[in-house]
N, CA, C and O atoms as a GROMACS GRO file, in nm:
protein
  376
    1UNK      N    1   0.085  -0.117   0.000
    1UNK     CA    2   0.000   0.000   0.000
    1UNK      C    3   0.089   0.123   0.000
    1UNK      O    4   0.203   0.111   0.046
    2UNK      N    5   0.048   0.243  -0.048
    2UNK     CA    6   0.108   0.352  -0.066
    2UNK      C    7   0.188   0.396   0.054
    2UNK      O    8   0.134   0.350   0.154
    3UNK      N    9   0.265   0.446   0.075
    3UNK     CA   10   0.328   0.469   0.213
    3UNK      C   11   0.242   0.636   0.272
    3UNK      O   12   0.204   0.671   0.384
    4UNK      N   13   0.237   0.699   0.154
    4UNK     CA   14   0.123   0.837   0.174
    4UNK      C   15   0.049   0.816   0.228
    4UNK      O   16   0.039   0.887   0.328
    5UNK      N   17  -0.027   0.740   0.216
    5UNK     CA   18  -0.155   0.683   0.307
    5UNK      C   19  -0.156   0.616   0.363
    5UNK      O   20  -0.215   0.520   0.312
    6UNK      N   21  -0.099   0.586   0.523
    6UNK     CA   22  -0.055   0.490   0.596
    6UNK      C   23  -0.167   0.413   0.661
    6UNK      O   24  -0.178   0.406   0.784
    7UNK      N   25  -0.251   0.355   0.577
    7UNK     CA   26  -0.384   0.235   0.597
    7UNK      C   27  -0.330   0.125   0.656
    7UNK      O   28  -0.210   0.098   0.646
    8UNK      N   29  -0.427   0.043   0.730
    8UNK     CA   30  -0.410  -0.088   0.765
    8UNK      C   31  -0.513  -0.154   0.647
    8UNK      O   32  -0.488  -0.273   0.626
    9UNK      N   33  -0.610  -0.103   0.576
    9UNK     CA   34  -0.696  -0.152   0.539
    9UNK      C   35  -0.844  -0.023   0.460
    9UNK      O   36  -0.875   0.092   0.490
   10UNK      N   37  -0.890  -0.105   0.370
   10UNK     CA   38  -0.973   0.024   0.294
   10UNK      C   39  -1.051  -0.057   0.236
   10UNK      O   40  -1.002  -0.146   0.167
   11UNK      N   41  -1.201  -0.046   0.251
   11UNK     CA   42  -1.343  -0.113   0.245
   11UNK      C   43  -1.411   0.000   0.160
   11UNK      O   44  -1.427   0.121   0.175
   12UNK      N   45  -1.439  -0.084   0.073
   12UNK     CA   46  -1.578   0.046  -0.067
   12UNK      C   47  -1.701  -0.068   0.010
   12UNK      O   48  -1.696  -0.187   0.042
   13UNK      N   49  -1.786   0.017   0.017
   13UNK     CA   50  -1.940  -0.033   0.075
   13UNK      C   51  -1.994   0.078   0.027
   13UNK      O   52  -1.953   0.184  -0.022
   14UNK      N   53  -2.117   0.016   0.058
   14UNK     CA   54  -2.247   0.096  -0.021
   14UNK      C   55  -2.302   0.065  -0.146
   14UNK      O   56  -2.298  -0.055  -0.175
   15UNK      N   57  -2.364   0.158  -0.247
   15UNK     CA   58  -2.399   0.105  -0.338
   15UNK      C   59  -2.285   0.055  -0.429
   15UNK      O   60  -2.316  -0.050  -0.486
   16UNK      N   61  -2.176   0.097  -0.454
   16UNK     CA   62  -2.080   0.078  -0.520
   16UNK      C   63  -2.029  -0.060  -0.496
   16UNK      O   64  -2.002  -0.134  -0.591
   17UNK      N   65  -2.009  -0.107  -0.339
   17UNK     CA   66  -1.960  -0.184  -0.330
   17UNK      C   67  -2.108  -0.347  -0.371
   17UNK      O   68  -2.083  -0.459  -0.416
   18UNK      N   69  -2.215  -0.300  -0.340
   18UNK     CA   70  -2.350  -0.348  -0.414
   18UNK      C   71  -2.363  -0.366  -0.545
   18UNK      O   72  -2.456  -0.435  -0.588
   19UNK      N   73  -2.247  -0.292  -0.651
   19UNK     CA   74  -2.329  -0.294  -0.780
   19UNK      C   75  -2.459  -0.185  -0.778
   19UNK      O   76  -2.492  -0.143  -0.889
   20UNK      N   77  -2.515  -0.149  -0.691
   20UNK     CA   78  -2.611  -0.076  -0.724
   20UNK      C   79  -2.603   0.089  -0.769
   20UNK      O   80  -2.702   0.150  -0.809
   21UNK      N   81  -2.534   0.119  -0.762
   21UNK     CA   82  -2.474   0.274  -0.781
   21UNK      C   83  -2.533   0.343  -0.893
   21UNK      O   84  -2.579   0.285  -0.991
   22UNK      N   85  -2.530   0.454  -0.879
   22UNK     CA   86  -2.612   0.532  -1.015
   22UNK      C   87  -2.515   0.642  -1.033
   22UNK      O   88  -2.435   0.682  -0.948
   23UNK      N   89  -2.529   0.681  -1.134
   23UNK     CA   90  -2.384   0.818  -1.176
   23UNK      C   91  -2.394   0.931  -1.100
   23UNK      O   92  -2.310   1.022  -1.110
   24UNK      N   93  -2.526   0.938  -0.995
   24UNK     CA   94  -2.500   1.065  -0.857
   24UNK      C   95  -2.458   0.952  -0.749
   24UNK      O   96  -2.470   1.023  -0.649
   25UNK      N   97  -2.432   0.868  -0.716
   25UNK     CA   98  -2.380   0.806  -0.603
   25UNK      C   99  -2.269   0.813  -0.551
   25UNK      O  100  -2.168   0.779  -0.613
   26UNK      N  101  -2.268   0.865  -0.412
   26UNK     CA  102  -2.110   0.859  -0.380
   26UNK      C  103  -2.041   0.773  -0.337
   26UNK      O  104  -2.105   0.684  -0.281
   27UNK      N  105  -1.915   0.758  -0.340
   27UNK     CA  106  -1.802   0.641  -0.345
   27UNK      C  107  -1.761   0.627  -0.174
   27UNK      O  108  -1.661   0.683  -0.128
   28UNK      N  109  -1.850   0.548  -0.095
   28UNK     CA  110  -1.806   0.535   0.034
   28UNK      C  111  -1.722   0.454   0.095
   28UNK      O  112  -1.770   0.343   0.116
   29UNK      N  113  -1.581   0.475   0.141
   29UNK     CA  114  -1.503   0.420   0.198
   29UNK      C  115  -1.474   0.433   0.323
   29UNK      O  116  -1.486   0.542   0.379
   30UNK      N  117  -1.425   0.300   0.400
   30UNK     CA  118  -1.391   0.347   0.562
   30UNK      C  119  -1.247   0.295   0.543
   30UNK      O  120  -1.218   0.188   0.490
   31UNK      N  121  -1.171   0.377   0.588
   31UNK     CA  122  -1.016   0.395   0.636
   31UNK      C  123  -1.006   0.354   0.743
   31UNK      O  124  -1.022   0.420   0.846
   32UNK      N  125  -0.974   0.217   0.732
   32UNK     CA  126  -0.918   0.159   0.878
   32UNK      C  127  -0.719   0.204   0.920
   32UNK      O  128  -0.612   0.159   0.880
   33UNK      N  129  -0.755   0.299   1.005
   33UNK     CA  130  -0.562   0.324   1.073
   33UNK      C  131  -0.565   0.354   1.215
   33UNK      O  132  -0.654   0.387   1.294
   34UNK      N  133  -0.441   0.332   1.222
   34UNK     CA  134  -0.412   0.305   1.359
   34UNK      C  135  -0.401   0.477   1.478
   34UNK      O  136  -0.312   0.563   1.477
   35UNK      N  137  -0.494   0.471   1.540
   35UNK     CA  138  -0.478   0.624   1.588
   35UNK      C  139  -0.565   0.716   1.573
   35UNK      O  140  -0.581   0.739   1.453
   36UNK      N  141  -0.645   0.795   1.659
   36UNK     CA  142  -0.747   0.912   1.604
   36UNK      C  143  -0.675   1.033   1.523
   36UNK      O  144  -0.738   1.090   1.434
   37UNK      N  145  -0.586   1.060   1.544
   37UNK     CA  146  -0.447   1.163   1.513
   37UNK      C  147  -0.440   1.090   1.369
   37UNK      O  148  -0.475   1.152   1.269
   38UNK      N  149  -0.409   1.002   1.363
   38UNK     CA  150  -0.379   0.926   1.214
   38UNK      C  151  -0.498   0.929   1.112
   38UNK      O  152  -0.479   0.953   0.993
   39UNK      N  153  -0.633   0.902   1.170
   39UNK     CA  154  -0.680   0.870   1.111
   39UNK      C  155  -0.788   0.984   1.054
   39UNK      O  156  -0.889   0.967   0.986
   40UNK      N  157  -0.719   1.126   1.115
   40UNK     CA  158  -0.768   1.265   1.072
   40UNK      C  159  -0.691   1.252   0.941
   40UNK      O  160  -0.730   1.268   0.825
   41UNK      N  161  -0.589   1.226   0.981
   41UNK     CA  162  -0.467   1.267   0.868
   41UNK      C  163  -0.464   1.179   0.749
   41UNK      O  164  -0.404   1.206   0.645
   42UNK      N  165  -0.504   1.117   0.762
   42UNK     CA  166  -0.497   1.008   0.646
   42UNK      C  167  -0.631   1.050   0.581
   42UNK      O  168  -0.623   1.071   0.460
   43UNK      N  169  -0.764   1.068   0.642
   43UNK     CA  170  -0.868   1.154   0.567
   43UNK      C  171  -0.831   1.249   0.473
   43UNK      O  172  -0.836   1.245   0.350
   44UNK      N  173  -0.777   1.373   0.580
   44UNK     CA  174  -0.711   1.463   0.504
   44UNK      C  175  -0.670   1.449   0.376
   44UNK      O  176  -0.720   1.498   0.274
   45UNK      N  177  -0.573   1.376   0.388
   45UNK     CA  178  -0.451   1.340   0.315
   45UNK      C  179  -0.550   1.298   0.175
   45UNK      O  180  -0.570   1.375   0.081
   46UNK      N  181  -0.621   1.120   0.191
   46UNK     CA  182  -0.668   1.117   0.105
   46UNK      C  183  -0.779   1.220   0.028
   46UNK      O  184  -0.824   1.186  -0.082
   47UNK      N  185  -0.816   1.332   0.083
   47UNK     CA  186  -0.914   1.413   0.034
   47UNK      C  187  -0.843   1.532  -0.074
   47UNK      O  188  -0.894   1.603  -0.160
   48UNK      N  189  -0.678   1.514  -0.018
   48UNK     CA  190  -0.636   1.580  -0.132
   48UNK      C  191  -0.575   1.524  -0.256
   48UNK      O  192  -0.548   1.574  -0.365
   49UNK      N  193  -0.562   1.422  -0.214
   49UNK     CA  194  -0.503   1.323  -0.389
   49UNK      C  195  -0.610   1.324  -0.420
   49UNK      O  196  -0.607   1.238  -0.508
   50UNK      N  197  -0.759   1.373  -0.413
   50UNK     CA  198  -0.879   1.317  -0.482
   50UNK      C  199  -0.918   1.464  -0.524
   50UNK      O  200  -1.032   1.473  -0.569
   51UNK      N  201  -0.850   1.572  -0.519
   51UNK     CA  202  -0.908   1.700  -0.527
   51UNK      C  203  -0.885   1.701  -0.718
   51UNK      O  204  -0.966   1.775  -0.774
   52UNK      N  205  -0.811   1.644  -0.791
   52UNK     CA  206  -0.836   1.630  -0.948
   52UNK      C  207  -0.927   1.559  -0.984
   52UNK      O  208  -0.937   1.527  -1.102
   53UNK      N  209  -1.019   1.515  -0.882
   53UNK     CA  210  -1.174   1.439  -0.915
   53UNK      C  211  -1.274   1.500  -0.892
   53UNK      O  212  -1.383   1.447  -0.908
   54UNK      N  213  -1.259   1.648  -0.842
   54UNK     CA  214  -1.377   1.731  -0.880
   54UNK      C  215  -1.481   1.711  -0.956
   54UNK      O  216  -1.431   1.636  -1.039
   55UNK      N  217  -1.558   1.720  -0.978
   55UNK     CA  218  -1.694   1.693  -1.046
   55UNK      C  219  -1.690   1.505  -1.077
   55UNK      O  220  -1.757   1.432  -1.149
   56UNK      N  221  -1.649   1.496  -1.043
   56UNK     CA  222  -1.680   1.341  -1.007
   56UNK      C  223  -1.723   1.263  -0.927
   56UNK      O  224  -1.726   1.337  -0.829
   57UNK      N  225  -1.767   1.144  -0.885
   57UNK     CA  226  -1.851   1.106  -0.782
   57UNK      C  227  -1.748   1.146  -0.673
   57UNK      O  228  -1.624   1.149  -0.668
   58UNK      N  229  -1.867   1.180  -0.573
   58UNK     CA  230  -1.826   1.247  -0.410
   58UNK      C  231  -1.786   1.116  -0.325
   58UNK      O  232  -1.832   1.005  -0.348
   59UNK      N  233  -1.675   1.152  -0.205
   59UNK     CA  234  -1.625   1.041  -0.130
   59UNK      C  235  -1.713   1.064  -0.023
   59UNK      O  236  -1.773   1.170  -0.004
   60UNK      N  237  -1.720   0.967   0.044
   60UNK     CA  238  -1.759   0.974   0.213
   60UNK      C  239  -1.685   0.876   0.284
   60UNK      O  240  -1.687   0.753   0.278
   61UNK      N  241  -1.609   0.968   0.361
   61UNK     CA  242  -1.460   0.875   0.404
   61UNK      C  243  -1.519   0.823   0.543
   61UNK      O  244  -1.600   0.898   0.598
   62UNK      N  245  -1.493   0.731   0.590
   62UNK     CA  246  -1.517   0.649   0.762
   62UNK      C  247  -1.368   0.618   0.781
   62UNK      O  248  -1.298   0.530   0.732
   63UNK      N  249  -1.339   0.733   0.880
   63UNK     CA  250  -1.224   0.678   0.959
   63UNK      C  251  -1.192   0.585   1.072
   63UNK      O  252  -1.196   0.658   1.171
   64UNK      N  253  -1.168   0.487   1.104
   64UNK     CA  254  -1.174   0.438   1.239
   64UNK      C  255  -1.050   0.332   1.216
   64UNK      O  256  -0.991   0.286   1.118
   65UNK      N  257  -1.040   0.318   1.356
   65UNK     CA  258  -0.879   0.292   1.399
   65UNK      C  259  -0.890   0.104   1.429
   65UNK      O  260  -1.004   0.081   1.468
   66UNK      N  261  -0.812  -0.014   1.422
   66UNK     CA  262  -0.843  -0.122   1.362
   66UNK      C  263  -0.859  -0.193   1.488
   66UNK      O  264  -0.875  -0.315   1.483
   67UNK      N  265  -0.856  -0.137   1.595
   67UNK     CA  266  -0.913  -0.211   1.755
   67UNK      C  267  -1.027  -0.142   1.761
   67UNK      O  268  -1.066  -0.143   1.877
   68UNK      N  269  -1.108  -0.074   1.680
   68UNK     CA  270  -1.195  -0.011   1.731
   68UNK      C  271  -1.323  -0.073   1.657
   68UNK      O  272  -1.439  -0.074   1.698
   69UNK      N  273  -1.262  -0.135   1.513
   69UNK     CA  274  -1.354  -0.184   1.413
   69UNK      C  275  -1.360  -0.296   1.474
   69UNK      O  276  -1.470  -0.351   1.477
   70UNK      N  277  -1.223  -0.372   1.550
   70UNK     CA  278  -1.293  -0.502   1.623
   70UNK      C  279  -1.360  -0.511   1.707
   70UNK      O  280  -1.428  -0.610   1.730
   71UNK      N  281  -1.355  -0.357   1.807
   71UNK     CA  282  -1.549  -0.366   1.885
   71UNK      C  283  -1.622  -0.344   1.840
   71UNK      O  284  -1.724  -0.388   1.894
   72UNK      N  285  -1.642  -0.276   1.728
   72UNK     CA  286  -1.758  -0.278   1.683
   72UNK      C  287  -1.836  -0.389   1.622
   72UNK      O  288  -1.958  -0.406   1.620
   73UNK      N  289  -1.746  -0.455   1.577
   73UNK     CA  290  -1.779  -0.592   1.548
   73UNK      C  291  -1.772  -0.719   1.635
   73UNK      O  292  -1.798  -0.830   1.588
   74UNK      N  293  -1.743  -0.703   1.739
   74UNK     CA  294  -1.761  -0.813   1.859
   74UNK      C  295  -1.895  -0.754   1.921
   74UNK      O  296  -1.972  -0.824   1.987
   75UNK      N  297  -1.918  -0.618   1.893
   75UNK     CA  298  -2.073  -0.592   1.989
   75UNK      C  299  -2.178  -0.598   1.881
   75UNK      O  300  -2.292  -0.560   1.909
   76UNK      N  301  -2.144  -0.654   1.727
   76UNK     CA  302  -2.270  -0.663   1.667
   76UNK      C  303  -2.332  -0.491   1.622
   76UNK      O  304  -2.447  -0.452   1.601
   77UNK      N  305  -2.203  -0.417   1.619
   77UNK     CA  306  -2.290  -0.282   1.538
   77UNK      C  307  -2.295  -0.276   1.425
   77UNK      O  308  -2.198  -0.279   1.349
   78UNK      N  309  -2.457  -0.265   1.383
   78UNK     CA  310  -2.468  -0.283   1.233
   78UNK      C  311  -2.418  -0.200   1.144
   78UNK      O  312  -2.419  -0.247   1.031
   79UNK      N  313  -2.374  -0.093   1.154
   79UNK     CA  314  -2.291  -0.034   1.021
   79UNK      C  315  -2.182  -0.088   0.980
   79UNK      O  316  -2.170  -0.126   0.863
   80UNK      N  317  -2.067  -0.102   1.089
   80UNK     CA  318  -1.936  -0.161   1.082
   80UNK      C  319  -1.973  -0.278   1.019
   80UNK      O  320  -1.932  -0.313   0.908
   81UNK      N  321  -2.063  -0.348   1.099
   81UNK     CA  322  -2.071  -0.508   1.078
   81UNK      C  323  -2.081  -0.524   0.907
   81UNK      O  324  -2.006  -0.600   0.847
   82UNK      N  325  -2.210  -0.420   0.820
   82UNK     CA  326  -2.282  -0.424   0.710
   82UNK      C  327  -2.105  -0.339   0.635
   82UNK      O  328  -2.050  -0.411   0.552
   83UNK      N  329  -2.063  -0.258   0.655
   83UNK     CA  330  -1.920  -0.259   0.606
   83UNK      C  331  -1.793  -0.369   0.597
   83UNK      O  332  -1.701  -0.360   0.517
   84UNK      N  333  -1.811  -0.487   0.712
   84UNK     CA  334  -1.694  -0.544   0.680
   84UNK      C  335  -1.808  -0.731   0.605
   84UNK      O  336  -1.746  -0.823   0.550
   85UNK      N  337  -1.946  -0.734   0.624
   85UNK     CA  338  -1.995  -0.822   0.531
   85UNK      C  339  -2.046  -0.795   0.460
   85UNK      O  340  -2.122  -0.883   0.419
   86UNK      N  341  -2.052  -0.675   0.396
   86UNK     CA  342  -2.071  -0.630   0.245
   86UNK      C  343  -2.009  -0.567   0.146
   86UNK      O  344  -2.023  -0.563   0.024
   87UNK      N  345  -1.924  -0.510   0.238
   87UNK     CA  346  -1.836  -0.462   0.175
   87UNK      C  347  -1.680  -0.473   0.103
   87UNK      O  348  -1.594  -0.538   0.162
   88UNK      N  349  -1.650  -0.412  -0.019
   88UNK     CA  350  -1.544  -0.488  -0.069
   88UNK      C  351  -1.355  -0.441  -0.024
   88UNK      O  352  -1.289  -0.342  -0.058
   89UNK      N  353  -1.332  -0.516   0.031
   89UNK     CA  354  -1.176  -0.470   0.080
   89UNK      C  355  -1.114  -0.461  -0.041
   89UNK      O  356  -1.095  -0.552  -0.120
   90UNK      N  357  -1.071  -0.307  -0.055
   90UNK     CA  358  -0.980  -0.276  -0.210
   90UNK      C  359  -0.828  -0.271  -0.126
   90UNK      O  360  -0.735  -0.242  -0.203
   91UNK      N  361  -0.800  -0.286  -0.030
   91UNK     CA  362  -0.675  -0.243  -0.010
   91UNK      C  363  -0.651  -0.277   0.157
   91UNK      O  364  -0.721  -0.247   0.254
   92UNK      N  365  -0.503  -0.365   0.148
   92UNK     CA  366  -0.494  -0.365   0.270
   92UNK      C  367  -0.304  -0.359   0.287
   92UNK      O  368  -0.225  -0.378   0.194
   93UNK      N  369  -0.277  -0.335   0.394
   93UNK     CA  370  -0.156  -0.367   0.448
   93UNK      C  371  -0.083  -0.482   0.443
   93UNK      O  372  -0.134  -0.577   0.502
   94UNK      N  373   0.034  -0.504   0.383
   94UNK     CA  374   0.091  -0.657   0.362
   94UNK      C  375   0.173  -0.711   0.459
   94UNK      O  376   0.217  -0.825   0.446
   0.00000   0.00000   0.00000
């Protein structure tokens, strides 16, 4: 993975990751990294390599840090949960 974007991991969910998407749909990803501090920055960060995609489908970034996605998913919260079983992992840490 890019070293710019210091991810543990990167999930497309939603319609996109559904197949269902329509040409106004936005491209929702959650940024799994390590750290609340990190995981501003890595938003950030990715929001500016995406700034030559202007008029193109809109992001909606989910930041959260990768002990945090495992409570959410040991307590059964359905967003996380419907993000990591529906959603498609484009990218992870090797």
């Amino acid at each position: 993975m890019n070293s710019a974007l210091p991810l543990s991991a990167v999930y497309l969910f939603g319609s996109h990751a559904r197949g269902e998407a329509r040409p106004d749909s936005d491209v929702d990803l959650c940024l799994v990294a390590h750290g609340a501090e990190q995981q501003l920055k890595t938003a950030q960060r990715f929001r500016r390599a995406m700034r030559p995609l202007r008029g193109k489908p809109a992001f909606t970034l989910v930041p959260i840090a990768p002990a945090r996605l495992a409570e959410k998913r040991a307590s059964g919260d359905h967003f996380f949960g419907t993000v990591l079983n529906e959603g498609v992992l484009i990218a992870a840490q090797d």
